[in-house]
C-alpha positions as CSV (number, residue, x, y, z in Angstrom):
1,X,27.9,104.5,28.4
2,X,25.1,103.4,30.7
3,X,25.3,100.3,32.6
4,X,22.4,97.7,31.3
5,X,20.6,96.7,34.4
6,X,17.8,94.2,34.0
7,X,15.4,95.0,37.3
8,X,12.9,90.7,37.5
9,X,10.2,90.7,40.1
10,X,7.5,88.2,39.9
11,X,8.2,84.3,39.7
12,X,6.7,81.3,41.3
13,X,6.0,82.3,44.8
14,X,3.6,82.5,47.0
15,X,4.7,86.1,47.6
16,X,4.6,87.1,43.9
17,X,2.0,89.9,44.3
18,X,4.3,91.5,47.0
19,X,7.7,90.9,44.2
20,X,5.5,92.7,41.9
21,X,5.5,96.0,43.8
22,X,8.8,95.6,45.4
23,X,10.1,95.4,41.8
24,X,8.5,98.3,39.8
25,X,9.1,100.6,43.4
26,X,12.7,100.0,42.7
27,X,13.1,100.2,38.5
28,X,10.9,103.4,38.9
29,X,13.8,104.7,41.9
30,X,16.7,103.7,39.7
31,X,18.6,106.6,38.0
32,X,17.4,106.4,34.2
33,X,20.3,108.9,33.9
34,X,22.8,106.4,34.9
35,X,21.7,102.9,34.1
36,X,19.4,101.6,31.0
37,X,16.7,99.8,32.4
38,X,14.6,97.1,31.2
39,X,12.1,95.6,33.9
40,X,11.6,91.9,33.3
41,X,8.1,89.9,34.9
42,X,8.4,86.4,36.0
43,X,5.6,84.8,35.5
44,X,4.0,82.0,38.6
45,X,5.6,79.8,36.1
46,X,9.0,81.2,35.8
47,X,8.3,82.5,32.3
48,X,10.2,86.0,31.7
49,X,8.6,88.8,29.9
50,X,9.4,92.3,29.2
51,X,7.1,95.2,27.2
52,X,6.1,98.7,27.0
53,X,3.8,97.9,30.2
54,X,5.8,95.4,32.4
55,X,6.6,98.1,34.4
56,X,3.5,99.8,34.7
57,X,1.8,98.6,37.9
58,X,-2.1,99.4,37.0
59,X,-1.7,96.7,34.3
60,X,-0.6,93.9,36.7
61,X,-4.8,94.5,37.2
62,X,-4.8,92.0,34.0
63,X,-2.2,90.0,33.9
64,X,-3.8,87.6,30.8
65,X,-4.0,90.9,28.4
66,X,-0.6,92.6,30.1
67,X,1.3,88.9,29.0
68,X,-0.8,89.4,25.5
69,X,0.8,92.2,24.9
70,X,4.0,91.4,25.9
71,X,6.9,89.9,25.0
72,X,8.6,86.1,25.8
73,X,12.2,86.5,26.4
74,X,14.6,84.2,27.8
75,X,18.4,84.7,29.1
76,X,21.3,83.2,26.8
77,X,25.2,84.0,27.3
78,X,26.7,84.5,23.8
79,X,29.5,86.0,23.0
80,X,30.9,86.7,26.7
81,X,27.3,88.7,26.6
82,X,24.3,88.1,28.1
83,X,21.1,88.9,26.2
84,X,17.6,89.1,26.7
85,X,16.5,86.9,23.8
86,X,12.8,86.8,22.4
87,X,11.5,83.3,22.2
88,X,10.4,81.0,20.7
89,X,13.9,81.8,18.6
90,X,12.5,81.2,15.2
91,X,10.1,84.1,15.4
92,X,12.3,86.9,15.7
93,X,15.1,88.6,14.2
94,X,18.6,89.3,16.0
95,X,17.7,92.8,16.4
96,X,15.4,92.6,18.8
97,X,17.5,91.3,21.3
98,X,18.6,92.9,24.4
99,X,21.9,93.1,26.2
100,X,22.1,93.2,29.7
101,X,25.2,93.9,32.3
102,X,23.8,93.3,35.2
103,X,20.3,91.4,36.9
104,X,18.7,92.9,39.3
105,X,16.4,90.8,41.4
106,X,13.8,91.7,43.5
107,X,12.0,89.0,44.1
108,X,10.7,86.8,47.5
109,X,10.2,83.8,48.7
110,X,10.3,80.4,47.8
111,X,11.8,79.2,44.0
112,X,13.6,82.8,43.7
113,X,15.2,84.6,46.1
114,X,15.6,81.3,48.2
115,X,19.1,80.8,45.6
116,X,17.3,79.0,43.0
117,X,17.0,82.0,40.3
118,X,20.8,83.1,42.2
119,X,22.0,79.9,40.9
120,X,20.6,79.8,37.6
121,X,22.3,83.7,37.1
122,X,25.5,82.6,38.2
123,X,25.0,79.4,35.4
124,X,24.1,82.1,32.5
125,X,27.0,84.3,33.6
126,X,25.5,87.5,34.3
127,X,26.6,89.7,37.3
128,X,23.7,89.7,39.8
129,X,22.4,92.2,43.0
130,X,22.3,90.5,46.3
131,X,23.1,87.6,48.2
132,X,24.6,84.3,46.4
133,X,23.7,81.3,46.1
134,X,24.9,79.7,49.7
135,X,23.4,82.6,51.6
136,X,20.3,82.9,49.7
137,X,19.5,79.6,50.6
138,X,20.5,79.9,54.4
139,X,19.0,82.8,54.7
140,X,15.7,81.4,53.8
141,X,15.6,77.9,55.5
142,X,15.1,79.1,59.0
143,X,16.1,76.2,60.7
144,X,19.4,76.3,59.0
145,X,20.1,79.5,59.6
146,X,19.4,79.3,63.6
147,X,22.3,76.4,63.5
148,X,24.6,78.6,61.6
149,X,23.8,81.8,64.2
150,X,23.9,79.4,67.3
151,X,27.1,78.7,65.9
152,X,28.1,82.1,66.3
153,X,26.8,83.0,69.8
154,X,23.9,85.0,68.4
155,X,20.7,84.2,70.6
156,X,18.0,82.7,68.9
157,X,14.8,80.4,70.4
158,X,15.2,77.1,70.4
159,X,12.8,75.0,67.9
160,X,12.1,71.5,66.8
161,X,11.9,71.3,62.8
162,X,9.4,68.7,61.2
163,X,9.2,67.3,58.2
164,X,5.9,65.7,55.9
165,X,6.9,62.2,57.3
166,X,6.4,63.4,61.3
167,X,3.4,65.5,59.8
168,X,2.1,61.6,59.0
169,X,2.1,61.2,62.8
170,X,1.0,64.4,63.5
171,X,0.1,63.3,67.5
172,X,3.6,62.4,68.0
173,X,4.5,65.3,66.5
174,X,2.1,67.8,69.1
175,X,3.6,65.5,72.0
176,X,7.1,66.5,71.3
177,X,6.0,69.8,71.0
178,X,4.3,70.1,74.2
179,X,6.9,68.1,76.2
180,X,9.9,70.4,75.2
181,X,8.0,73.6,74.0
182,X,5.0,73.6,76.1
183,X,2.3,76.7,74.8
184,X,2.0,78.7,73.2
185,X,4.3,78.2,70.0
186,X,4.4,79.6,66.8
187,X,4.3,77.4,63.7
188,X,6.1,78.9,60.7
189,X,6.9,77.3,57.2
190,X,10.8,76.5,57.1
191,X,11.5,78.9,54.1
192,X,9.1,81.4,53.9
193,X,8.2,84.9,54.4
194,X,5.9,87.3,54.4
195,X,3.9,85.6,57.4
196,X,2.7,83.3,54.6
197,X,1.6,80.3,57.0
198,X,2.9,81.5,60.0
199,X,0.3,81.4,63.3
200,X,0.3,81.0,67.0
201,X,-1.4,78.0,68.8
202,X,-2.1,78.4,72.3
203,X,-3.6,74.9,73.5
204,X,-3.6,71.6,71.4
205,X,-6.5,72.1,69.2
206,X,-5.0,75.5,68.0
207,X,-1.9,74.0,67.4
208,X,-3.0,71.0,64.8
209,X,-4.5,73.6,62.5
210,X,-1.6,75.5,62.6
211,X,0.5,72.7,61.5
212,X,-2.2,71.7,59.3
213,X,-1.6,75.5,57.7
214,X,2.1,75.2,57.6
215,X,2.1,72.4,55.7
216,X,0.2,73.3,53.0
217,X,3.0,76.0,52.2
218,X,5.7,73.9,52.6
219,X,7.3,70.2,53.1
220,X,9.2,71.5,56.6
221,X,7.5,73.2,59.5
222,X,9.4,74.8,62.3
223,X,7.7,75.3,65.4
224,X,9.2,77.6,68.6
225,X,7.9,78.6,71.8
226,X,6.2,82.2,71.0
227,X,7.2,85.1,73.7
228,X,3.6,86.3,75.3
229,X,5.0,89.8,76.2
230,X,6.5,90.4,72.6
231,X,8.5,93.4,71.2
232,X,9.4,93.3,67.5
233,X,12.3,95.1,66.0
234,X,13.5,95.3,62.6
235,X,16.9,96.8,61.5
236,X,18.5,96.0,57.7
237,X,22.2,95.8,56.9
238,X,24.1,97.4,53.7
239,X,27.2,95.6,52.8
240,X,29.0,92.1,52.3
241,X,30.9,89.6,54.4
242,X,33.5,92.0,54.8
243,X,32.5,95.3,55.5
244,X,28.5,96.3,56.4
245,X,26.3,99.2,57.9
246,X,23.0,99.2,59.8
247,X,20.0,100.9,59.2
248,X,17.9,102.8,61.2
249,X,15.5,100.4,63.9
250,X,11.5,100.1,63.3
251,X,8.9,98.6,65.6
252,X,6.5,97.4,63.6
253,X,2.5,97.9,64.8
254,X,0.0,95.1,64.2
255,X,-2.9,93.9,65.0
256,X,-2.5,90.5,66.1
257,X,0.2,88.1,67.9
258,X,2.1,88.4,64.5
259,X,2.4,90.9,61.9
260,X,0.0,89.5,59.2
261,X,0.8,89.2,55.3
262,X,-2.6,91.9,55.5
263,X,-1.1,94.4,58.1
264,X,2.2,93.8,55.8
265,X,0.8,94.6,52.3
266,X,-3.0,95.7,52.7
267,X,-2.8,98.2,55.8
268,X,-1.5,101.0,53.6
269,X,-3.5,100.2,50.4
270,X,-4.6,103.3,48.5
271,X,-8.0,103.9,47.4
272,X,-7.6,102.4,44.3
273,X,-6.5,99.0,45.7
274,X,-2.8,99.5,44.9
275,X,-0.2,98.8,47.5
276,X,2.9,100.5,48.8
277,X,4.2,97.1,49.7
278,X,6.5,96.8,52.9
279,X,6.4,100.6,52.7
280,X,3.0,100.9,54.1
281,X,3.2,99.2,56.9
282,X,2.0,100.9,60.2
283,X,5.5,101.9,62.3
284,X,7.6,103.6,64.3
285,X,10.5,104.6,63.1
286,X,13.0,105.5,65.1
287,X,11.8,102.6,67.4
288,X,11.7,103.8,71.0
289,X,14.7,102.5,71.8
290,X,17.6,103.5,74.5
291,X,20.8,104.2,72.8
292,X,22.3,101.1,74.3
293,X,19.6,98.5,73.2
294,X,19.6,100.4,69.8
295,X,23.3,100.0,69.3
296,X,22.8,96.0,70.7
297,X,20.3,95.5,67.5
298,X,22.3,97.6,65.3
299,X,25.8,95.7,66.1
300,X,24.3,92.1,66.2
301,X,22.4,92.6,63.0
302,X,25.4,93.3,61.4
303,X,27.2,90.4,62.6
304,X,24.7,88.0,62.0
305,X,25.0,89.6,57.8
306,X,28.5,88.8,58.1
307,X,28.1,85.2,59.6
308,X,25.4,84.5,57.0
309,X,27.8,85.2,54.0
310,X,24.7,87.9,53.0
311,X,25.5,90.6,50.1
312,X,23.7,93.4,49.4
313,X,20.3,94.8,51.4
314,X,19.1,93.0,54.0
315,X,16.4,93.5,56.5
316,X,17.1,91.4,59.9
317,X,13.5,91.1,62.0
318,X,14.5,90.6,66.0
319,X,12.4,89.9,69.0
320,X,12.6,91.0,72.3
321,X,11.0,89.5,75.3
322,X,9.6,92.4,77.3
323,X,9.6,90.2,80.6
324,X,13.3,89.7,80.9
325,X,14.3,92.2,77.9
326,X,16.4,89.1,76.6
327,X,17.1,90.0,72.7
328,X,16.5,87.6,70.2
329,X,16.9,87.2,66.1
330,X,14.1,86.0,64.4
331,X,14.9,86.2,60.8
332,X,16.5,87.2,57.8
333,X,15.0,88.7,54.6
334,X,17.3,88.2,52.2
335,X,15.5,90.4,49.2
336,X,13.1,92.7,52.0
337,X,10.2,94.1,50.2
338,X,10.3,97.5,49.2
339,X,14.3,96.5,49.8
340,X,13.8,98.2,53.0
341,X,14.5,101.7,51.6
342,X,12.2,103.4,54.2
343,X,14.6,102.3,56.9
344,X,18.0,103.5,54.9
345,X,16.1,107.6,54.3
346,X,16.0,108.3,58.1
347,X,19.9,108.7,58.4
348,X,20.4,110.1,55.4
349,X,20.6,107.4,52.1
350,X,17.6,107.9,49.6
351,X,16.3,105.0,47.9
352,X,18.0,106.3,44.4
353,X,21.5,105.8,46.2
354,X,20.7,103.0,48.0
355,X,20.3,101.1,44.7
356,X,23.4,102.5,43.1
357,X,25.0,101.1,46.3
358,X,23.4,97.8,45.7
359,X,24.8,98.0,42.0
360,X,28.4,99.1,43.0
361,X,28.5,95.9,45.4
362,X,27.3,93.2,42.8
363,X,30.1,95.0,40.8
364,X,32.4,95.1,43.3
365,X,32.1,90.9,43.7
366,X,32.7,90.6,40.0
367,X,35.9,91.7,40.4
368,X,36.6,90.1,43.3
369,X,35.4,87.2,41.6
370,X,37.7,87.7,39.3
371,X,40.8,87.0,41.1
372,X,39.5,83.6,42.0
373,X,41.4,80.4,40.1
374,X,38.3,78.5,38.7
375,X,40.3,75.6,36.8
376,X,44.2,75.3,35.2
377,X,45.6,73.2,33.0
378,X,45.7,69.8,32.6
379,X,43.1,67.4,30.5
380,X,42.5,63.9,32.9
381,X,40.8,63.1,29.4
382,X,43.6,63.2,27.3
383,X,44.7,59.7,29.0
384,X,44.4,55.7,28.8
385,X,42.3,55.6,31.6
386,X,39.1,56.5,30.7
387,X,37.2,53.3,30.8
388,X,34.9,51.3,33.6
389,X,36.4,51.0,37.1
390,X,39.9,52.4,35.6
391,X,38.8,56.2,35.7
392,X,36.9,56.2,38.6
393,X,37.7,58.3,41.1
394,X,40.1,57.6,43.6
């Protein structure tokens, strides 16, 4: 019997384009041999929808006649079964529902892969890919994450965080900056990706628009002193807490002091507009590396996995500073678009495998999960104490 995999891209992100493609690139790599598929959209506003289209990337062209089309579903547990139900209830029959095993998410940013739609799978009961809740939300608020690596003796730049009430003050905010960062810094959303936000400010007037930009993205800004003679590697990780593998190393190519959301997902466009995603980005891969710096990025992306509680496939960006060759992590993509597959094929793992890896882990924590004593028995209801101040917690 084929395992029931449920593949949702989409949701309400500011990265939901890039979901999009990450998505169908993976439910169209999965082994239809192997696994029943059914690809589920999230809508912007978290609505789920599956049809003969949803995972046909031309019609995400229309998205108002591919939803037309389509058909409303939501996720109810009955029966020790998760299904795929159509809604609004009343309007459909019992055969039209849909069992599922196992979700697959591929999704980014903010609302979804940041541990929000984690928790509300973990809620429903359904086994899920990736990260869980605790590390899906690390992994995404980068400030967080730089206290939990700092922790742990991996190097990472030092940053003040800011939040809408210091953005109220906003020259008090660009003093502190100057007096411990100096310029230039780069100004980054606290929990997003994609370089969605994310700029360089070089003198004072620079750096209020780029706080201004921040925070229209989101209600904490991080800003960090930005390395002039910058090197940017990226290396993902395959695994759990336990036991995890590295990837091969990239160097991304850009064409400014960052790698842009347009050298990220427009760069490799084809000529009918349509977008490889993550995959098209301009690279090297292997990155020119010596053995010895390669093995430094391979080993400490694998320990900073581990640290982070991280499940699954992730893609760990670093930095190095070319002055003093000082290595440093930058950040964690949780859910990587295109899930990083073109940096698993150089030694050897083809995207196909790679996703039944992904599959055998979530499965793998099931069982683990299994083990794990959730409640035992006794009923603190089935006493005298259950009124006012008397059955309070003590």
């Amino acid at each position: 019997m084929k395992t029931r995999v449920a593949v949702l891209f989409g949701g309400r992100s500011v990265e939901h384009e890039v979901s999009v493609i990450s998505g169908i690139q993976a439910l169209m790599s999965l082994d239809a041999e192997k696994y029943d598929i059914t690809p589920v959209y999230v809508t912007k506003n978290n609505e789920m929808y599956i049809g003969s289209d949803i995972g046909n990337i031309e019609a995400y062209k229309d998205i108002t006649a591919l939803l037309k089309q389509s058909k409303r579903v939501i996720m109810v547990n009955e029966e020790n079964e998760v299904r795929l139900v159509p809604y609004p209830l009343k309007a459909f029959g019992k055969k039209d529902k849909i069992t599922i095993d196992i979700a697959f998410p591929v999704v980014h940013g903010t609302n979804v892969e940041d541990g929000a739609l984690q928790g509300y799978l973990k809620t429903i009961g359904i086994p899920f890919v990736g990260c869980d809740v605790t590390a899906s939300a690390v992994g995404m608020d980068k400030y967080i994450m730089k206290t939990v690596l700092k922790d742990n003796d991996i190097p990472v730049l030092d940053c003040l965080c800011f939040t809408t009430a210091d953005y109220a003050e906003v020259d008090v905010l660009i003093e502190k900056v100057e007096a411990k960062l100096g310029y230039p810094v780069i100004v980054k959303p606290v929990n997003l990706g994609s370089s969605v936000g994310i700029s360089v400010a070089k003198d004072r007037v620079e750096l209020e628009k780029s706080i201004d930009d921040a925070f229209l993205f989101a209600r904490k800004v991080l800003v960090e002193h930005a390395i002039t003679n910058l090197r940017e590697i990226n290396c993902s990780v395959l695994g759990d807490e336990n036991e995890a593998i590295a990837s091969e190393c990239e160097e991304p190519l850009h064409t400014k002091d960052i790698l842009s959301y347009e050298d990220k997902y427009m760069s490799g466009s084809s000529k009918n507009g349509a977008s490889k995603g993550m995959a098209s980005v301009s690279r090297k891969i292997p990155a020119d590396l010596t053995p010895e710096k390669r093995e430094e990025i391979r080993n400490m992306a694998v320990k900073a996995f581990k640290k982070l509680g991280c499940h699954g496939v992730s893609r760990i960006d670093f930095m190095i500073d070319e002055d003093n060759g000082q290595l440093y992590f930058n950040e964690i993509n949780t859910i990587p678009g295109s899930l990083a597959f073109y940096l698993w094929e150089p030694i050897g793992v083809p995207y196909c495998e790679l996703l039944d890896r992904l599959i055998s882990l979530s499965l793998k924590r099931v069982r683990e999960e299994g083990s794990i004593v959730y409640s035992f028995d006794t009923n603190i209801l089935d006493q005298q104490l259950l009124g006012g101040s008397k059955g309070s917690k003590v």
